[in-house]
C-alpha positions as CSV (number, residue, x, y, z in Angstrom):
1,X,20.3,-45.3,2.5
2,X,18.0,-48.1,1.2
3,X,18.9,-49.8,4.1
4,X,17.4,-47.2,6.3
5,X,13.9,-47.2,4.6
6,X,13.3,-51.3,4.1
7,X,14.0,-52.0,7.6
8,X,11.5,-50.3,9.4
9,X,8.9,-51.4,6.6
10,X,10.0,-54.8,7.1
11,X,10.0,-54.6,11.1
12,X,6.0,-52.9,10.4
13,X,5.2,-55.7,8.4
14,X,6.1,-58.1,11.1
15,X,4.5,-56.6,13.5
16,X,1.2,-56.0,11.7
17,X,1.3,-59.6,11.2
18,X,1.8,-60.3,14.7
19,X,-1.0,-57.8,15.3
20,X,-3.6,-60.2,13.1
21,X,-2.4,-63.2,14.7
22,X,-2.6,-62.3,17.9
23,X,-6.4,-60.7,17.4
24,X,-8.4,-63.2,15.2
25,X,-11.9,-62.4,16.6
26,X,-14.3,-61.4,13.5
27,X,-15.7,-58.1,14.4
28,X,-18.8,-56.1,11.9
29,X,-18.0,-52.0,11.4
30,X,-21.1,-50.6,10.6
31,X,-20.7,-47.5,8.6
32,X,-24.6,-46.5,8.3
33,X,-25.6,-47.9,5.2
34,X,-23.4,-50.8,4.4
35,X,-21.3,-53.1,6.7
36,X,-17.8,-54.2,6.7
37,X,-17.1,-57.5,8.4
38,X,-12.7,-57.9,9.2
39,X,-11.0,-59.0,11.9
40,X,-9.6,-57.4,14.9
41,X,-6.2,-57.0,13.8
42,X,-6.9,-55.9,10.2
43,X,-9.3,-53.5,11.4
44,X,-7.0,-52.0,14.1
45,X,-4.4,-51.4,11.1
46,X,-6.7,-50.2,8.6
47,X,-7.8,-47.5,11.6
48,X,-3.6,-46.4,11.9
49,X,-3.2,-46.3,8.7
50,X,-6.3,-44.1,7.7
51,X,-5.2,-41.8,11.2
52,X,-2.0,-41.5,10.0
53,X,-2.8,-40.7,5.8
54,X,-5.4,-37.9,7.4
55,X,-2.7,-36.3,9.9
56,X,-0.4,-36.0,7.1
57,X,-2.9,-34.5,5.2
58,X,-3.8,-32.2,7.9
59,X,-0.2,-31.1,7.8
60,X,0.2,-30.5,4.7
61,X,-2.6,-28.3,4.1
62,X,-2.1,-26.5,7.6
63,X,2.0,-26.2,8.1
64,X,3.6,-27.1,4.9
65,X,1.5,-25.5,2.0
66,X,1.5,-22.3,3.6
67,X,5.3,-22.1,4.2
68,X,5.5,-23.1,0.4
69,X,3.7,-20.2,-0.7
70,X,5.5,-18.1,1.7
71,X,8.8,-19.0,0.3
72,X,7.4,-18.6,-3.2
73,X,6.3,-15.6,-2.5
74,X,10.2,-14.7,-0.9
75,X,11.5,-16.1,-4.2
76,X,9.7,-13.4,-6.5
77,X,10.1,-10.8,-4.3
78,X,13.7,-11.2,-4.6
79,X,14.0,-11.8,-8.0
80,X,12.1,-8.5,-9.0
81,X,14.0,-5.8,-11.3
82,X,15.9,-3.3,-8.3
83,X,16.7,0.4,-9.5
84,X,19.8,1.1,-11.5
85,X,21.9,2.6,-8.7
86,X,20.5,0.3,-6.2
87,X,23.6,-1.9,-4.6
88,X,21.4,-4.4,-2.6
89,X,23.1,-3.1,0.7
């Protein structure tokens, strides 16, 4: 099972290395009022990366937290106090 997780962080790795190899060129972001000067490669990563921490956010807040309180809500209903002569049926 650890297997299964430091592989694919280790083939990642290699390829974001090949990634800044392969695209050395200097490049400025300008974000309004400050600038960030990177290279190509470390800000093509750094743009995955950021995609890929806000579209797990996004689902999160959208699909999963919803389904939790759903369930939560399931949970309490079910564990409420039924009448004496009730047989769950």
């Amino acid at each position: 099972m650890r297997l299964l997780r430091i592989f694919p962080a280790i083939v990642f790795i290699a390829l974001g290395i090949a990634l800044g190899v392969l695209n050395p060129q200097r490049v400025a972001l300008d974000l309004g009022g400050a600038v960030l000067h990177a290279g190509l490669g470390v800000a093509l990563l750094a743009a995955v990366l950021l995609g890929a921490i806000l579209g797990g956010l996004a689902l999160a807040l959208g699909v999963i937290a919803p389904l939790r309180r759903e369930l939560e809500l399931k949970r309490v209903r079910d564990d409420a106090p039924r009448p004496f002569n009730d047989t769950g049926v």
